[in-house]
LUMBA-216589 format. One record per residue (C-alpha): y, z, x; residue in one letter. Coordinates in Angstrom, 2 decimals. Example, Ala and Ser with C-alpha at 12.3 -4.5 7.8 and 13.67 -1.06 7.14 Angstrom:
BEGIN
<node c2="-4.50" c3="7.80" c1="12.30" type="A"/>
<node c2="-1.06" c3="7.14" c1="13.67" type="S"/>
***
This chain:
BEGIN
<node c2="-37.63" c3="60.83" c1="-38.91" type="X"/>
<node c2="-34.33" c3="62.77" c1="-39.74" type="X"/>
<node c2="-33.69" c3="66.73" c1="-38.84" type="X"/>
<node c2="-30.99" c3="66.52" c1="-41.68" type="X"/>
<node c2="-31.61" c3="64.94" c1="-44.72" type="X"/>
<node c2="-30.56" c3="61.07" c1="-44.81" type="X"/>
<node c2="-29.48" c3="58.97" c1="-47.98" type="X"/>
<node c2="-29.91" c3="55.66" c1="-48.93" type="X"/>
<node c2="-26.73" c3="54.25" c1="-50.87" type="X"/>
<node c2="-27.73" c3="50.90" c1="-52.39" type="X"/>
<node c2="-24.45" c3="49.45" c1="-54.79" type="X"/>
<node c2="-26.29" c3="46.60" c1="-56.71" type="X"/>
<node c2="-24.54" c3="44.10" c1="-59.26" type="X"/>
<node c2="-27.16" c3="41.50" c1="-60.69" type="X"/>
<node c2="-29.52" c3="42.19" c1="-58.08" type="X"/>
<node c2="-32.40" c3="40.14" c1="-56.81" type="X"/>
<node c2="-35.94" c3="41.67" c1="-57.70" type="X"/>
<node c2="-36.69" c3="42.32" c1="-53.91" type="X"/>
<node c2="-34.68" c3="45.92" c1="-54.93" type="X"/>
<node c2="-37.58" c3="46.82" c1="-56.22" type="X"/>
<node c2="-39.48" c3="47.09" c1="-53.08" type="X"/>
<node c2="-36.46" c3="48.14" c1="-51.24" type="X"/>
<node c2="-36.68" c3="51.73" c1="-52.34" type="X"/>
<node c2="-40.18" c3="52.35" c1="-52.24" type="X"/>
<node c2="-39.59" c3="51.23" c1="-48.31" type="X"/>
<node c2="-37.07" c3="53.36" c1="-47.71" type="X"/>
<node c2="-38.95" c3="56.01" c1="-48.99" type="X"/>
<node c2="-41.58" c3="55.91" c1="-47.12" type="X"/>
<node c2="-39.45" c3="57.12" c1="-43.79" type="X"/>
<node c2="-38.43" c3="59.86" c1="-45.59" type="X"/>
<node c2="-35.35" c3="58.90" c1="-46.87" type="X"/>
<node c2="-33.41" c3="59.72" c1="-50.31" type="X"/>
<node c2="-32.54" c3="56.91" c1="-52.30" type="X"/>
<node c2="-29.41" c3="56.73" c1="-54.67" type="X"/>
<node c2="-29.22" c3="53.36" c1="-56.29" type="X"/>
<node c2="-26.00" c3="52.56" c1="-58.15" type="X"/>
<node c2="-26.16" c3="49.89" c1="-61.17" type="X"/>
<node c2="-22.12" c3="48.42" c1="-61.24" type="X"/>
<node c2="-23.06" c3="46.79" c1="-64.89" type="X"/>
<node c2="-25.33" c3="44.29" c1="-64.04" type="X"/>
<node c2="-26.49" c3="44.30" c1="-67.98" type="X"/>
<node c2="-29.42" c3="44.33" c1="-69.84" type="X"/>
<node c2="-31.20" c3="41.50" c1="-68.18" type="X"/>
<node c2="-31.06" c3="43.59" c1="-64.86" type="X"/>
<node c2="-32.28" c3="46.72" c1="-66.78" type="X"/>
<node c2="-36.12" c3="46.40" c1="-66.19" type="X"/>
<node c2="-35.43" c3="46.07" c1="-62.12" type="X"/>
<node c2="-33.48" c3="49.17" c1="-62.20" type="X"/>
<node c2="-35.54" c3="51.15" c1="-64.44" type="X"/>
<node c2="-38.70" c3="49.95" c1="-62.10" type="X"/>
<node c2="-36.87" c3="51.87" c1="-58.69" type="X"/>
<node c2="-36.29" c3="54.49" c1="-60.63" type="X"/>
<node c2="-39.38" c3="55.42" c1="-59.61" type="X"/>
<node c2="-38.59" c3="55.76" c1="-56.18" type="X"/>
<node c2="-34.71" c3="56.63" c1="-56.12" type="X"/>
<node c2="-31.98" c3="57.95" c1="-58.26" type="X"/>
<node c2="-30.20" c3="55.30" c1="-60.47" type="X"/>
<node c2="-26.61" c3="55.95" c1="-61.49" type="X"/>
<node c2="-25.05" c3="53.42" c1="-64.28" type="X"/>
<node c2="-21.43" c3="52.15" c1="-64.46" type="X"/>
<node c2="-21.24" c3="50.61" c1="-68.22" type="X"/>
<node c2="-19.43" c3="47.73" c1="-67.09" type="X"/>
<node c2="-18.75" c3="45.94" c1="-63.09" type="X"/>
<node c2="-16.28" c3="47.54" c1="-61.75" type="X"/>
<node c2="-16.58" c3="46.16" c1="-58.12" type="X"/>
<node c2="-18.59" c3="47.19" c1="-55.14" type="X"/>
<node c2="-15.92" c3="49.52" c1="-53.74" type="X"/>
<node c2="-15.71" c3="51.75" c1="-56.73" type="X"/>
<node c2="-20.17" c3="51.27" c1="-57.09" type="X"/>
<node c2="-19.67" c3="53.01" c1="-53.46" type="X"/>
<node c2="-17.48" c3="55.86" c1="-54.88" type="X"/>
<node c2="-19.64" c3="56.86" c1="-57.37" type="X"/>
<node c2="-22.94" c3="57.43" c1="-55.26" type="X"/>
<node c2="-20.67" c3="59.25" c1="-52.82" type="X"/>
<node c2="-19.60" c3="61.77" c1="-55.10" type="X"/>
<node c2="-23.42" c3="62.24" c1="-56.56" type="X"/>
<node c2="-24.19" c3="62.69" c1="-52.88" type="X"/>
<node c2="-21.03" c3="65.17" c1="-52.07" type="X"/>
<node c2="-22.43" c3="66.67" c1="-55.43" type="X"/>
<node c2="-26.20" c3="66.82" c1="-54.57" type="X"/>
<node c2="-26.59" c3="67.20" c1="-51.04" type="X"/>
<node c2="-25.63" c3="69.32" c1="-47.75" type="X"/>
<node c2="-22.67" c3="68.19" c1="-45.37" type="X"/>
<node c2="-25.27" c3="67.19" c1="-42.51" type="X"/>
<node c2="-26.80" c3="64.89" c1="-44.70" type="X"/>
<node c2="-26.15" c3="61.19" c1="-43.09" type="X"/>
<node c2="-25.30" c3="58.35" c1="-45.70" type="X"/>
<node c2="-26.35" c3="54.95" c1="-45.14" type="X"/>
<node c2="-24.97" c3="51.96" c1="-47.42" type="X"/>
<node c2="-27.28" c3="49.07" c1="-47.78" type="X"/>
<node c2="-26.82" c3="45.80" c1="-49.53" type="X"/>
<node c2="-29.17" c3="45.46" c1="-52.65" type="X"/>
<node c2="-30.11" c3="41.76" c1="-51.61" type="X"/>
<node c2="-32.54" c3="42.85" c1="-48.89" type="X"/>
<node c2="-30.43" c3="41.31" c1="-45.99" type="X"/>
<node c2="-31.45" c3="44.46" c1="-44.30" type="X"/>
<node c2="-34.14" c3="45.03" c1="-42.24" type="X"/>
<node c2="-35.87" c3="48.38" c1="-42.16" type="X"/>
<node c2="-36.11" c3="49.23" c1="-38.56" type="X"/>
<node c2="-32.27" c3="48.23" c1="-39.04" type="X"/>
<node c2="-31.79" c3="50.45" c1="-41.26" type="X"/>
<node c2="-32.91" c3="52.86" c1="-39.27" type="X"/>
<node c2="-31.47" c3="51.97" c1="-35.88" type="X"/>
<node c2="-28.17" c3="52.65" c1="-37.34" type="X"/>
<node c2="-29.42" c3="56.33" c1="-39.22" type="X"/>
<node c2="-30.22" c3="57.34" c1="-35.89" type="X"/>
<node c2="-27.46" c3="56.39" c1="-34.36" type="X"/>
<node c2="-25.15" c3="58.62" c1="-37.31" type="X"/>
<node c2="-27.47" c3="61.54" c1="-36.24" type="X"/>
<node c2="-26.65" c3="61.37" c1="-32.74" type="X"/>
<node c2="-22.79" c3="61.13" c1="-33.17" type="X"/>
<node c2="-21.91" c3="62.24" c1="-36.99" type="X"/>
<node c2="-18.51" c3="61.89" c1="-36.16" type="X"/>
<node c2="-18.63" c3="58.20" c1="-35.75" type="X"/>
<node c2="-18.57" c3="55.50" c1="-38.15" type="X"/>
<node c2="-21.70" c3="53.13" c1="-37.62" type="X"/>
<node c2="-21.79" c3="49.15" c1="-38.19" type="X"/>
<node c2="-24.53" c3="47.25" c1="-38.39" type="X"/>
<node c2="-23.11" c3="44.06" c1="-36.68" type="X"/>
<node c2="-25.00" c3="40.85" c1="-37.16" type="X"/>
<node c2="-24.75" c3="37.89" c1="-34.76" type="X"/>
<node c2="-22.87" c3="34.74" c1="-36.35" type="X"/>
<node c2="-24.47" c3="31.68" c1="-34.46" type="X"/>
<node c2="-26.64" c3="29.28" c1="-35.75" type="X"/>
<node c2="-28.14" c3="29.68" c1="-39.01" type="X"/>
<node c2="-25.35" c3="31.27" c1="-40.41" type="X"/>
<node c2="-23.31" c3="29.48" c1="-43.39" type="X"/>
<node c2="-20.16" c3="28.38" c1="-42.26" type="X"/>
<node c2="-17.87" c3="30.50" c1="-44.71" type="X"/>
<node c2="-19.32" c3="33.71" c1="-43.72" type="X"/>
<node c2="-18.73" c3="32.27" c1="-39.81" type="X"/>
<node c2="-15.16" c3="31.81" c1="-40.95" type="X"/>
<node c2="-14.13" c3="34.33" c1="-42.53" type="X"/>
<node c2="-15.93" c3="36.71" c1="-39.86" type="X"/>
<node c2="-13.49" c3="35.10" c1="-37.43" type="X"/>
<node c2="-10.60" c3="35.63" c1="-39.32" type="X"/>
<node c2="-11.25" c3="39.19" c1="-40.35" type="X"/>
<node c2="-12.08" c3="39.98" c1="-37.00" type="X"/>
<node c2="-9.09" c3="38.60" c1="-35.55" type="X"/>
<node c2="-6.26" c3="40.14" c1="-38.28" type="X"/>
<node c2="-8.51" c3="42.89" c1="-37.91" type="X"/>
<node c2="-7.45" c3="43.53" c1="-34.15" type="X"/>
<node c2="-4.21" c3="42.00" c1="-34.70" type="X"/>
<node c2="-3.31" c3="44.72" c1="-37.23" type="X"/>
<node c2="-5.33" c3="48.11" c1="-35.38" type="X"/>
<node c2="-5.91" c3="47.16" c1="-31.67" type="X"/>
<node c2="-9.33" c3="48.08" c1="-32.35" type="X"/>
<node c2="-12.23" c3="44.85" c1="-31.52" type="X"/>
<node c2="-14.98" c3="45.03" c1="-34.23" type="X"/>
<node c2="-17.59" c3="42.36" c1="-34.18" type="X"/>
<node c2="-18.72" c3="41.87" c1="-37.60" type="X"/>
<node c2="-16.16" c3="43.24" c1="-39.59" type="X"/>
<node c2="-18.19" c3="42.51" c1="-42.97" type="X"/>
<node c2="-21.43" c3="44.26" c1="-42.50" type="X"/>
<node c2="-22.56" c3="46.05" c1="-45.63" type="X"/>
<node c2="-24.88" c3="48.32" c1="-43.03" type="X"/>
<node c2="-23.09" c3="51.29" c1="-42.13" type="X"/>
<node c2="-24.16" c3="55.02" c1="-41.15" type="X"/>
<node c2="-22.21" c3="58.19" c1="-41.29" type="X"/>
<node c2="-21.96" c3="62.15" c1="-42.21" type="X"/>
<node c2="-21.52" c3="63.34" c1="-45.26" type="X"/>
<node c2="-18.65" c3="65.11" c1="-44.03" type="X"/>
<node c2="-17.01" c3="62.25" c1="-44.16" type="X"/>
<node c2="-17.16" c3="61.65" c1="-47.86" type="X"/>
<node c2="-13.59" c3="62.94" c1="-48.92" type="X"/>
<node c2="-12.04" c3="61.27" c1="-46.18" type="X"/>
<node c2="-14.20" c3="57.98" c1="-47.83" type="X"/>
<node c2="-13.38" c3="58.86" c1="-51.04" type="X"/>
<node c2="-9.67" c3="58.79" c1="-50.63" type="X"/>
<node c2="-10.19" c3="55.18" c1="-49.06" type="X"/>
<node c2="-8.26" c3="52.45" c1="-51.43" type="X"/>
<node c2="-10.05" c3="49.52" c1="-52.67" type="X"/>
<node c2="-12.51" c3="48.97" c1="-55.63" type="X"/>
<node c2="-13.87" c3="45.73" c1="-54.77" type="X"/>
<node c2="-14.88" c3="44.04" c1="-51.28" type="X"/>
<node c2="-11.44" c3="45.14" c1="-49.92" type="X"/>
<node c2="-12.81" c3="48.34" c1="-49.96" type="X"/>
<node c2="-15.15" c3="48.10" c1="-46.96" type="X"/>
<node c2="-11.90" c3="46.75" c1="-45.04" type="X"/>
<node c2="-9.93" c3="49.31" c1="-45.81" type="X"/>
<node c2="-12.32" c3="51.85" c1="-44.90" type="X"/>
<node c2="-12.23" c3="50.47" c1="-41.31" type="X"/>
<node c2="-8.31" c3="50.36" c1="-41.35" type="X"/>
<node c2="-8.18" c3="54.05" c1="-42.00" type="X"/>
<node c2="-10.92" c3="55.20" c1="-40.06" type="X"/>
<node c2="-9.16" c3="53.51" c1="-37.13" type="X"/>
<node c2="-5.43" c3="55.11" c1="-38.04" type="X"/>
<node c2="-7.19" c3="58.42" c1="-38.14" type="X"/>
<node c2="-8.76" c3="58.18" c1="-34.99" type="X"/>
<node c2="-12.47" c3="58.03" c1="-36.59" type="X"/>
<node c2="-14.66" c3="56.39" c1="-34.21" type="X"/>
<node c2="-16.33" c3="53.22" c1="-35.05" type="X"/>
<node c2="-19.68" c3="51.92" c1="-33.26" type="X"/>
<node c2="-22.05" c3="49.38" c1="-33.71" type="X"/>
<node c2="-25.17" c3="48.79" c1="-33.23" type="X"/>
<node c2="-26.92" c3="44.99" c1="-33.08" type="X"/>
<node c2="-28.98" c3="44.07" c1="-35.83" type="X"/>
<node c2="-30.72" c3="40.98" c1="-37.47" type="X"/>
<node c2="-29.49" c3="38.12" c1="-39.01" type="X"/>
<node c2="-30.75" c3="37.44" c1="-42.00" type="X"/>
<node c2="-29.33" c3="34.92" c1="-44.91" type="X"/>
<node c2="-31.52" c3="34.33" c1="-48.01" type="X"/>
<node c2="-31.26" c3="31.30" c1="-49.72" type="X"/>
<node c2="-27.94" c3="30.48" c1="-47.88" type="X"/>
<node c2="-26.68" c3="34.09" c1="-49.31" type="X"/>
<node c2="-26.64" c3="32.52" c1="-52.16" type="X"/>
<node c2="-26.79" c3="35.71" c1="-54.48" type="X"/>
<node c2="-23.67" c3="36.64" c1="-52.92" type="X"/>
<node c2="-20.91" c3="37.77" c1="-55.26" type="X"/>
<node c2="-18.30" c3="37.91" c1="-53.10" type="X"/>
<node c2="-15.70" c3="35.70" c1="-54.37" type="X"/>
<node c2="-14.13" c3="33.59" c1="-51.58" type="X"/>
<node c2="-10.45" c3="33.33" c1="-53.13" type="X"/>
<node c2="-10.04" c3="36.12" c1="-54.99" type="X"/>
<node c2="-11.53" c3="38.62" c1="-52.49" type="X"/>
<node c2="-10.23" c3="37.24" c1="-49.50" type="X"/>
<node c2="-6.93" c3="37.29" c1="-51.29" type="X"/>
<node c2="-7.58" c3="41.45" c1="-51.79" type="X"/>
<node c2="-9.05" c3="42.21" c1="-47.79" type="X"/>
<node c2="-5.60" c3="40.11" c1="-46.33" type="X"/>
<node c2="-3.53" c3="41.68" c1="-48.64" type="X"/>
<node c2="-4.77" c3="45.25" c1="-47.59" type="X"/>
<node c2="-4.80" c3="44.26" c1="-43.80" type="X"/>
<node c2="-1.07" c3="42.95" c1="-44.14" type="X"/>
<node c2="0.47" c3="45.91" c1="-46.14" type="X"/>
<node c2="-1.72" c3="48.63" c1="-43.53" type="X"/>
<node c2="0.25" c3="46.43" c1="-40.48" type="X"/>
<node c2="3.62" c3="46.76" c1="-42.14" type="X"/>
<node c2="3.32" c3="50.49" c1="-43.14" type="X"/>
<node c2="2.17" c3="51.38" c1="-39.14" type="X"/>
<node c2="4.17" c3="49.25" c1="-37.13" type="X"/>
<node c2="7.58" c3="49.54" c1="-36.03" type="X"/>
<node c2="10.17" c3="48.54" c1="-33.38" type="X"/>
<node c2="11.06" c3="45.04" c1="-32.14" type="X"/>
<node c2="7.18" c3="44.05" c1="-31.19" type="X"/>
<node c2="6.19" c3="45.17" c1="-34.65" type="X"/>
<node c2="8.11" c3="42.15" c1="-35.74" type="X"/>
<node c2="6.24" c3="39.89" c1="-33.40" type="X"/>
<node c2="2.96" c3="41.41" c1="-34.75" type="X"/>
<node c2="4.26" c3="40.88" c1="-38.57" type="X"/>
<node c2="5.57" c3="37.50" c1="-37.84" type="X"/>
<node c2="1.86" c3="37.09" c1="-36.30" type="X"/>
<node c2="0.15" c3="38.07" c1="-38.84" type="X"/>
<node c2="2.35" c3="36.50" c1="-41.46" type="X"/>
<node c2="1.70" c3="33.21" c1="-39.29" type="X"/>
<node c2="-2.07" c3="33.92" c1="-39.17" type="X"/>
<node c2="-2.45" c3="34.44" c1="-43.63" type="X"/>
<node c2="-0.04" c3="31.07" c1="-43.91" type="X"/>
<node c2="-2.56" c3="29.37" c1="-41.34" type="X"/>
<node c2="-5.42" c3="30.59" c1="-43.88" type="X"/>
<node c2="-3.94" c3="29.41" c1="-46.71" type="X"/>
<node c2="-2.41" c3="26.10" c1="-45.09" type="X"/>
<node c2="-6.07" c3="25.36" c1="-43.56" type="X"/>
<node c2="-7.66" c3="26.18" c1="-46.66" type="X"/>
<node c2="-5.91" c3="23.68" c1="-48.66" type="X"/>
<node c2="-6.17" c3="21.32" c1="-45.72" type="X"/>
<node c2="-9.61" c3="21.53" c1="-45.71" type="X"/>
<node c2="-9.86" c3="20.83" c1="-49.04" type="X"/>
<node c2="-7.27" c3="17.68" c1="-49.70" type="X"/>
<node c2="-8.86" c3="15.46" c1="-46.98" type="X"/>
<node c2="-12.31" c3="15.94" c1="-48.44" type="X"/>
<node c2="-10.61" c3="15.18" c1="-51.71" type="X"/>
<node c2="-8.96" c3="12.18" c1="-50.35" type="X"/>
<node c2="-11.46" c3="10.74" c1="-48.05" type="X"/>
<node c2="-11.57" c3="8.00" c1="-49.43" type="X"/>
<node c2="-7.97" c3="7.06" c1="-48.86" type="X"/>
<node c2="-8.31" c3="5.66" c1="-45.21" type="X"/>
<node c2="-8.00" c3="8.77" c1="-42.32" type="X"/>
<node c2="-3.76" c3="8.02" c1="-41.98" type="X"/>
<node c2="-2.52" c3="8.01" c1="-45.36" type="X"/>
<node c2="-5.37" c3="10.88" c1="-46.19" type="X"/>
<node c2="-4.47" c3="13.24" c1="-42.99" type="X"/>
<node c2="-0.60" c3="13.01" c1="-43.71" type="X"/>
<node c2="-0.93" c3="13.20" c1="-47.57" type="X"/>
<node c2="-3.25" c3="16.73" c1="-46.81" type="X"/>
<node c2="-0.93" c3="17.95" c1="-44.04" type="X"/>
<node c2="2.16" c3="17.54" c1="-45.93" type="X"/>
<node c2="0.89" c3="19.22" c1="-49.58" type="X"/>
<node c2="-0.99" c3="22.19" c1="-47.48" type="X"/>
<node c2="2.05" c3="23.02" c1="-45.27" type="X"/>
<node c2="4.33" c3="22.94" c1="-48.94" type="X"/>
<node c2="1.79" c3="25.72" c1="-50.61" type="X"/>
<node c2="1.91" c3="27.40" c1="-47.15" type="X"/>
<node c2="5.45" c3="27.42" c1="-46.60" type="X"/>
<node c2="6.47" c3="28.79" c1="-49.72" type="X"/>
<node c2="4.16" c3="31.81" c1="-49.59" type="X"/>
<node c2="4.82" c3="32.34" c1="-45.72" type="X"/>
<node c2="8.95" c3="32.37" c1="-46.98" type="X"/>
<node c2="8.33" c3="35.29" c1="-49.29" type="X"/>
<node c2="6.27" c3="37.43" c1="-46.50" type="X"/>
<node c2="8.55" c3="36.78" c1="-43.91" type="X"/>
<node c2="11.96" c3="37.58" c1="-45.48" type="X"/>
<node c2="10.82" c3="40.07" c1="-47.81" type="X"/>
<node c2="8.55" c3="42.09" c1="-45.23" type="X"/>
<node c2="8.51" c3="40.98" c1="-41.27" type="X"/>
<node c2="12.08" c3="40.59" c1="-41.17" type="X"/>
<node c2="13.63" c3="42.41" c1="-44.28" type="X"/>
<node c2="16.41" c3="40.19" c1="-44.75" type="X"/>
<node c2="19.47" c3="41.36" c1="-46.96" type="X"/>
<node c2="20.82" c3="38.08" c1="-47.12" type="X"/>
<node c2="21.16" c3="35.78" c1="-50.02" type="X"/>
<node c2="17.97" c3="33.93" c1="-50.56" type="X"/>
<node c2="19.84" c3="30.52" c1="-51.38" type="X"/>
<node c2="20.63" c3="30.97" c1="-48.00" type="X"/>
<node c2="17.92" c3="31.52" c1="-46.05" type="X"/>
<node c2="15.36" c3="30.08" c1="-48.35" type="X"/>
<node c2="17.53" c3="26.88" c1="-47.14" type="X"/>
<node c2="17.70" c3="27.43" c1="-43.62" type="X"/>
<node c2="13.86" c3="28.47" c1="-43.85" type="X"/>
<node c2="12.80" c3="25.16" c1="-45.80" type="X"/>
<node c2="15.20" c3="23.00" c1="-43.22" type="X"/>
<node c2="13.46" c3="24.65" c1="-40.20" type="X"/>
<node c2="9.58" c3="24.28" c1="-42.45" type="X"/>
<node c2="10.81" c3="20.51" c1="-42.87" type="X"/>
<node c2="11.47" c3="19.54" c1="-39.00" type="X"/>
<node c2="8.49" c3="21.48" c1="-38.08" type="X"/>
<node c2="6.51" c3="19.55" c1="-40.49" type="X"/>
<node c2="7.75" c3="16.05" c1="-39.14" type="X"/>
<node c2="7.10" c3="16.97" c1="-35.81" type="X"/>
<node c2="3.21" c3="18.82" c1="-36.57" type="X"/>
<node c2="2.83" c3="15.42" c1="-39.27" type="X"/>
<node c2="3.62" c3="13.27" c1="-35.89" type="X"/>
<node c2="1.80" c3="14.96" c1="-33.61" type="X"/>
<node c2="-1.19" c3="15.67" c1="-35.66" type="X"/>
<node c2="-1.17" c3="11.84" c1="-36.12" type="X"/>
<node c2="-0.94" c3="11.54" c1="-32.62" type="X"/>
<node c2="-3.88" c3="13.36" c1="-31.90" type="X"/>
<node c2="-6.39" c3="11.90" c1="-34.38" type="X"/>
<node c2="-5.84" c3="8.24" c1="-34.46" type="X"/>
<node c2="-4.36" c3="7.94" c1="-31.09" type="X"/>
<node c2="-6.26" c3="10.56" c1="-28.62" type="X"/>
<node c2="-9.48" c3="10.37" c1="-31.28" type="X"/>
<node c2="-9.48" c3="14.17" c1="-31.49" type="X"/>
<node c2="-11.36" c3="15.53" c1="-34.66" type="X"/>
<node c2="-9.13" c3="16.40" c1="-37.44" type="X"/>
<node c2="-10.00" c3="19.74" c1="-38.22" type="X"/>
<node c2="-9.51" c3="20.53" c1="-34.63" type="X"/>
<node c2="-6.47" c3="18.56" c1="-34.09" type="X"/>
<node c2="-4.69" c3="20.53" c1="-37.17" type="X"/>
<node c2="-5.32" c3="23.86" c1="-34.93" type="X"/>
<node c2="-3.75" c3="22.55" c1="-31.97" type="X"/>
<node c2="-0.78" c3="21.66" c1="-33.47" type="X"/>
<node c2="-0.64" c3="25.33" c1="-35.66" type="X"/>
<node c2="-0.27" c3="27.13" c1="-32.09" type="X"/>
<node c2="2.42" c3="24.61" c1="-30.34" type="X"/>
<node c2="4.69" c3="25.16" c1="-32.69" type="X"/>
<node c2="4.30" c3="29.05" c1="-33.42" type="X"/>
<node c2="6.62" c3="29.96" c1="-30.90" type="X"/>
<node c2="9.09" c3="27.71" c1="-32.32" type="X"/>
<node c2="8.91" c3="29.34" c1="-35.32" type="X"/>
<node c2="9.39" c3="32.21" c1="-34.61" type="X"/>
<node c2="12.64" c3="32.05" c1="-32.08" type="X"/>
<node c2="14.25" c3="30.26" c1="-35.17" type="X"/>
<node c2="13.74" c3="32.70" c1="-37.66" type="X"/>
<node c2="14.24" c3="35.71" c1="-35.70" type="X"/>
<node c2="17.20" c3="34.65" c1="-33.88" type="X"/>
<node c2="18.50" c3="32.63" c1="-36.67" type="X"/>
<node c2="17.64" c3="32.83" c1="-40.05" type="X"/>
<node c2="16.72" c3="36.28" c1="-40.49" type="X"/>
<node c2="18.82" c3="37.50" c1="-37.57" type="X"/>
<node c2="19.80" c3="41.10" c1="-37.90" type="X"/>
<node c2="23.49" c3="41.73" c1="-38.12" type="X"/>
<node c2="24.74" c3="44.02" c1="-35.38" type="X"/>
<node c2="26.61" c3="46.85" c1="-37.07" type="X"/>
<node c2="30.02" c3="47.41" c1="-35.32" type="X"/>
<node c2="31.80" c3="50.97" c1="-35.57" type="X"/>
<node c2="35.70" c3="51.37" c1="-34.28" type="X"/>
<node c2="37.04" c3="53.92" c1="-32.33" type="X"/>
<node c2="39.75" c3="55.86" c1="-33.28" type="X"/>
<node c2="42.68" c3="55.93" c1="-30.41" type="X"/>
***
């Protein structure tokens, strides 16, 4: 296939025993195949010592996430291989096709200054937390870069070796680290493209690793701190104040979601206001600390605004408690739905409040001499 050499970067942490197979396929179009093992342990050793055979194995002693597993077979490659090489990273659990695989190669070779996604489609047959949290990425994703990626989460992705120090010097050791990669490829003008490819979910992508709290927690985190560090100006606030919004939202639909399953049982008023009113609580209190300490960066006392804040959360929550009510028992609108509509009527509420009022800036006043 290739007129410069292509390599196959597989990270792998308790992998199925479909990697076996994986490299031999790859293989066989003339690829390379560098197979990192992120200490999956001695019960993993016999699948990774059988694709040795057909690829290069590198060993971390102990998991140290899939970020840093992506490191380490980039520097073998920097090491071991020309710059017109094109690297390909593809997920151990053999969610990727071949002719994927290659589809998105041959797309690095045609433009190896571009950054290459394999994007999936998320319709049916797709488990609803990797639906979810592809919308969410991919909307704090824009929100924080202006840039529209479709599948922000792909594993599949194709480009030049050249690109290695720039990847290298890419934060993240974990499953933030993809993220990040497509934060700073975007701030330094690095092209990203995609290319359509299968959807495919074994078992219900079950042998996922990814860890839906503590990893989400990591890829919002990054996103947030990336869209304070590059935006400025009055609209900046409006984008921080957005995106602040947008991770209390997460975390007060999370909890939502999980309350009224816990409380189903409870009758659909008392359970709905019991879940609104305990989510909005966790919500608040982490959407306080973002908002003073980074949208706004208030200098005044915290008794005072966390106050003022906690007043304003309070109202708000009688009138979204009402009006979620409202819309459930009296208009018959689904819950989960309902709980949305009532998020965006009273964002720009919000928002006047605390910019205006709460975390108003003080106007700085300087006399003349006569």
């Amino acid at each position: 296939m290739p007129d410069a050499p292509i390599i196959a970067l597989i990270p792998a942490y308790k992998p199925l025993p479909v990697l076996v197979d994986l490299a031999p396929q790859l293989r066989e179009h003339e690829m390379e195949v560098v197979i990192v093992d992120d200490g999956s342990g001695e019960e993993y050793r016999n699948i990774f010592d059988s694709s040795s055979f057909h690829a290069t194995v590198l060993q971390h002693s102990e998991n140290m996430g899939k970020g840093k597993a992506i490191k380490t077979g980039l520097r073998y490659i920097s090491e071991h291989y020309p710059k017109d090489a094109v690297v390909v990273t593809v997920d151990a659990d053999g969610q990727h096709r071949i002719e994927d695989v290659l589809r998105v190669c041959k797309a690095a070779l045609h433009d190896k200054g571009c950054l290459i996604l394999g994007s999936r489609e998320f319709g049916k047959g797709v488990p609803a937390r990797s639906r979810f949290g592809n919308i969410m990425t991919r909307l704090v994703f824009k929100l924080a870069t202006g840039v529209s990626v479709r599948d922000t989460q792909t594993g599949l992705r194709a480009f030049s070796a050249e690109l290695i120090p720039f990847m290298l010097n890419i934060a993240g050791d974990r499953y933030e680290y993809e993220m990040n990669v497509l934060l700073e490829s975007s701030r330094h003008g690095i092209p990203i493209s995609e290319v359509d490819i299968g959807t495919i979910y074994i078992d219900n992508n079950s042998s996922s690793h990814f860890n839906a709290i503590k990893d989400s927690y990591r890829i919002y985190k990054n996103i947030f701190k990336f869209l304070l560090a590059h935006s400025t100006g009055f609209f900046a606030d409006i984008i921080k104040f957005a995106a602040s919004s947008l991770s209390g939202f997460i975390i007060d639909y999370t909890a939502y979601l999980l309350l009224a399953f816990m409380t189903k049982g409870w009758g659909p008023i008392s359970s709905v206001a019991f879940s609104n009113i305990t989510a909005r609580a966790i919500s608040a209190s982490a959407n306080y600390y973002l908002n003073r300490k980074y949208v706004f960066r208030s200098n005044e006392s915290v008794a005072k605004t966390a106050t003022q804040y906690f007043t304003l959360a309070g109202l708000i929550l009688i009138g979204n408690t009402f009006l979620l009510e409202f819309l459930v028992n009296y208009l018959h609108i689904n819950k989960y739905a309902a709980k949305i509509i009532t998020e965006f009527m009273f964002f720009a509420l919000s928002w006047i409040a605390q910019r205006f009022i709460i975390f108003r800036k003080k106007e700085t006043v300087k006399a003349k001499r006569s």
